[in-house]
N, C-alpha and C positions, 0 to 999 in steps of 0.2 A: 543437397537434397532438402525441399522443403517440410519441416517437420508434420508429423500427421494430426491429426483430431484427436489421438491418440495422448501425441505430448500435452495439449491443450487439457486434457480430462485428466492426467498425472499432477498439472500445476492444480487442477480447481481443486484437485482431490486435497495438496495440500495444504489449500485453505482452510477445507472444510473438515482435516483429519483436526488441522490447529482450533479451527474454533469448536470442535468436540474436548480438543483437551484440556484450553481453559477453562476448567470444571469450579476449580478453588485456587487459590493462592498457593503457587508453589514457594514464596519466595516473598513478603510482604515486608518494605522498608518503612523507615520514618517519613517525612515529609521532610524533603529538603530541599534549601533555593539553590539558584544558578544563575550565573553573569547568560543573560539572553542578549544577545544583538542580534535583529534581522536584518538579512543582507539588501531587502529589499524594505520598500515602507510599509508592506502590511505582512502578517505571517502567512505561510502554506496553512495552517489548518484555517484562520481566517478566509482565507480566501475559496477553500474547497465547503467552507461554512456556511459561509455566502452568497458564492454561486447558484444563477438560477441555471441549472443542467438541463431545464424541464425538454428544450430544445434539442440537446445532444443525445439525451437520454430515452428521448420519446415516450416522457413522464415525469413523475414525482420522486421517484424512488430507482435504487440503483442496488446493486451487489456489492462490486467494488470500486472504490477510487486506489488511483495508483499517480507516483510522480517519481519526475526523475528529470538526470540531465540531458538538454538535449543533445549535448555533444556524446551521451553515455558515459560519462567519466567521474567517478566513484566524486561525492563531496563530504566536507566536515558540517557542513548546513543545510539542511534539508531546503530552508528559503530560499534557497539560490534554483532550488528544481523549477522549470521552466516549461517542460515538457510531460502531460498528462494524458490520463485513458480511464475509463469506465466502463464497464459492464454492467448494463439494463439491466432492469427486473427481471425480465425473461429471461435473461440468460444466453441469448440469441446474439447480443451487439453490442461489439468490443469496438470503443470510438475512442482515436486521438485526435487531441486537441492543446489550443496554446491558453498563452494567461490572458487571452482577449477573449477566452469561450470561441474563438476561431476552429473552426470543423480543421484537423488536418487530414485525416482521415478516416476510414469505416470500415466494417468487415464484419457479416454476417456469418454466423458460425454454427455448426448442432447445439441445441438447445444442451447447457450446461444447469446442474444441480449442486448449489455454492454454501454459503453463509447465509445470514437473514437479509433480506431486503429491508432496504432503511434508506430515510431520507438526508440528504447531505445536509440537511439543516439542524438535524438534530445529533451529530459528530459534538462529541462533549470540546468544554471550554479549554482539555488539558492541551498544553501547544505542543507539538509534534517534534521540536527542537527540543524543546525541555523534556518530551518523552526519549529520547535518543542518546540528551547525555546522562541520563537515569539506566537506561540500558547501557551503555559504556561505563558507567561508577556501578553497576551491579556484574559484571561478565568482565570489568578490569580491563577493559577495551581501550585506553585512554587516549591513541593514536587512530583510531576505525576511523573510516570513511562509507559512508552508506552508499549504495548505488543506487536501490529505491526504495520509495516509501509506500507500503497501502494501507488502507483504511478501510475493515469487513467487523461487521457484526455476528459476533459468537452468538453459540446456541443458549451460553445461561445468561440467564435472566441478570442477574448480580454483579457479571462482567460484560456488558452490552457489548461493548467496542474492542477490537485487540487494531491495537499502530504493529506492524510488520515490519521490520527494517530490514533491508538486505543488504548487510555488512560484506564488503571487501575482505578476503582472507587474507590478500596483501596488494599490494600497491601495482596498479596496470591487471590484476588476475581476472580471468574473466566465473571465476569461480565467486560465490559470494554464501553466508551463511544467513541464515533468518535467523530472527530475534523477534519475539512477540511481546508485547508491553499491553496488560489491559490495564488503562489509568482507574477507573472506578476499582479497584482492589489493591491499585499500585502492584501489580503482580506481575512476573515476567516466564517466558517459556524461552526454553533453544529449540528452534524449530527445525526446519531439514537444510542442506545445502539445496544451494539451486543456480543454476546457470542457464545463459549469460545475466549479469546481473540488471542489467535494461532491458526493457522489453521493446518488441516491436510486433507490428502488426503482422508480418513475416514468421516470426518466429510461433503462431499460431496456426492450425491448419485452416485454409481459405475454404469457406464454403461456396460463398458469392461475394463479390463486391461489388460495390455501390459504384 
């Protein structure tokens, strides 16, 4: 049975309960490096950085960005994600798409009330892989595999951006827990379980589609 509008306003809710609770730093570490290799030639935050969405987005400014595998199968590198979705300003239009900015598909939906609308251009410089294994060396995670990654702007001013990881509980589960990482405080939260750990355009309730 396809889930209602319902499930849809439960997931937004928990965006927007997470970016009310990055208030302050629950948890602020040192600066520390890490061996990065991309799996690919340029990084997932690079590229969601770069992008001109104006097209997908039907504007300048978006809710969420979100990425993942497209086969759905939990990875150790976020780079590797291949398959993408945003959520407009409005709130209205949940679009997937690939790493060419190719439409894959659309879905009009009841107007949702999220995080701050923000332009994908101004997603700070910290990379999303190096935010991930911060989360894994903070939560002692040192085997995780993320399923997806998003990228929403909290309500305080001082933590603009929270990276969302949705960690694998175990290997094949379609269960996965969120982890919230705001880089500008180096701060991290345990956010809720949520499942399935991919998303699909299905897995929201249809209003219209394109």
């Amino acid at each position: 049975m396809m889930p209602s509008t319902n499930h849809l306003a439960a997931i937004m809710t928990q965006f927007f309960c997470a970016a009310k609770r990055i208030r302050a730093p629950l948890l602020v570490v040192g600066v520390a490096t890490f061996a990065f290799t991309p799996s690919h030639a340029g990084s997932l935050r690079d590229f969601f950085a770069n992008a001109n969405l104006v097209s997908l987005a039907h504007g300048d400014k978006v809710l969420i960005l979100e990425a993942q595998n497209t086969g759905k199968v939990a990875q150790a590198d976020v780079n590797s994600f291949d398959d993408f979705f945003l959520l407009d300003a409005k709130g209205t239009l949940f679009v997937n798409f690939d790493n060419l900015l190719k439409l894959k598909d659309q879905r009009v939906i009841s107007r949702l009330i999220g995080p701050e609308i923000y332009s994908n251009h101004d997603i700070p410089a910290a990379d999303l892989q190096d935010g991930f294994n911060k989360v894994k060396q903070n939560f002692s995670l040192n085997a995780a595999l993320v399923g997806h990654v998003s990228i929403y702007r909290a309500l305080n001013p001082s933590q603009p951006f929270v990276y969302d990881y949705a960690i694998s509980k175990q290997p094949g589960s379609a269960i996965c827990q969120e982890y919230l990482y705001a880089p500008a405080a180096m701060s991290f939260q345990k956010g809720s379980p949520t499942t399935p750990c991919s998303w699909t355009l299905r897995r929201f309730g249809i209003v219209t589609q394109f």
